[in-house]
N, C-alpha and C positions, 0 to 999 in steps of 0.2 A: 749217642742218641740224645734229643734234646729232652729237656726236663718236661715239657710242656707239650700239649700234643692237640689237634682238629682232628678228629674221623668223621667221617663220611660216612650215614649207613643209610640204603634206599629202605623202604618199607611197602608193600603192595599199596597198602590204602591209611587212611587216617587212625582208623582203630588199631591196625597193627604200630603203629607207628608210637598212639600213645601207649600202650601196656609197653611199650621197650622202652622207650625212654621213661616213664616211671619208675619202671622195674630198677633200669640202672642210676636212675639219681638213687631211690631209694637204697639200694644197696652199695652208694657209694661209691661208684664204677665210674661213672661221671659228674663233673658238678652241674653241666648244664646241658641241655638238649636243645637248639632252636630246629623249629620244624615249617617245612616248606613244599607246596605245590610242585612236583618236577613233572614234566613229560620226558619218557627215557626210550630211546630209539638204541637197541642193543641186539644181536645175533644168542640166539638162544635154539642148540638144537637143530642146527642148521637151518632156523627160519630167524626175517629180520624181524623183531616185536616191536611194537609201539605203544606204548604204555603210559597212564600215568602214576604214577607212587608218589611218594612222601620222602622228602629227604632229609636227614639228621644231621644236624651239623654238632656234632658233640666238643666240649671241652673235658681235656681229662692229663694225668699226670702219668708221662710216657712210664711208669713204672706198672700202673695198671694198664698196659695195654690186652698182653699173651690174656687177663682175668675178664676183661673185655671183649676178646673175640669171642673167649669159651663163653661167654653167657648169652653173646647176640646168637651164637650159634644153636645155644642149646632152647633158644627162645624161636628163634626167626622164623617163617611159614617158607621160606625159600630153601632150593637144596645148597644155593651156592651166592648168601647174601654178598653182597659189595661192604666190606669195611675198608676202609680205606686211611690212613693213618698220614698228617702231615704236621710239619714240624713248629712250631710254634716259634718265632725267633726274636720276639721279642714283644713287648704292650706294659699296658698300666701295672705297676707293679702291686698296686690295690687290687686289682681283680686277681692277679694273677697268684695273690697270696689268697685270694679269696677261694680259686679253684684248688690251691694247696689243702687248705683249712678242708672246705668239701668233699673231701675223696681221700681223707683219712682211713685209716681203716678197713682199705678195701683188701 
């Protein structure tokens, strides 16, 4: 597994979106959260949805992943949120120490 990690997490709406990525910078889970407009066209329940949510693009250290899902999970308003986890392969080695530094701890 790579030392460095992107997840993906959808959010129904703006508010749910900021209390999670707060939650998990604060608690170290993540260094950083950007957050973004998605419209998400998904099968749910055997109906197609068309929605719009919020999407997280998190930075975090593949070590805290498994502390990461349990927290979105234990937060999220969804029964089956999207995290989604991809491999970070390489960037500035400044930030990248910088996401180290950030998610001490967790």
């Amino acid at each position: 597994m790579e030392k460095y990690l992107v997840v993906l997490i959808t959010a129904p709406n703006d508010q749910e979106a900021s209390i999670l990525s707060h939650a998990l910078v604060e608690e170290k889970l993540i260094a950083c959260a950007n957050r973004f407009p998605v419209q998400s066209i998904y099968r749910w329940q055997d109906n197609i949805e068309n929605e719009a949510e919020i999407m997280l693009i998190c930075k975090i250290m593949a070590s805290n992943l498994d502390k990461l899902i349990k927290r979105v999970k234990e937060l999220h308003s969804y029964d089956v949120p999207e995290i989604i986890a991809l491999p970070i392969l390489g960037g500035s080695k400044d930030y990248l120490d910088w996401v180290s530094e950030n998610t001490k701890g967790a």
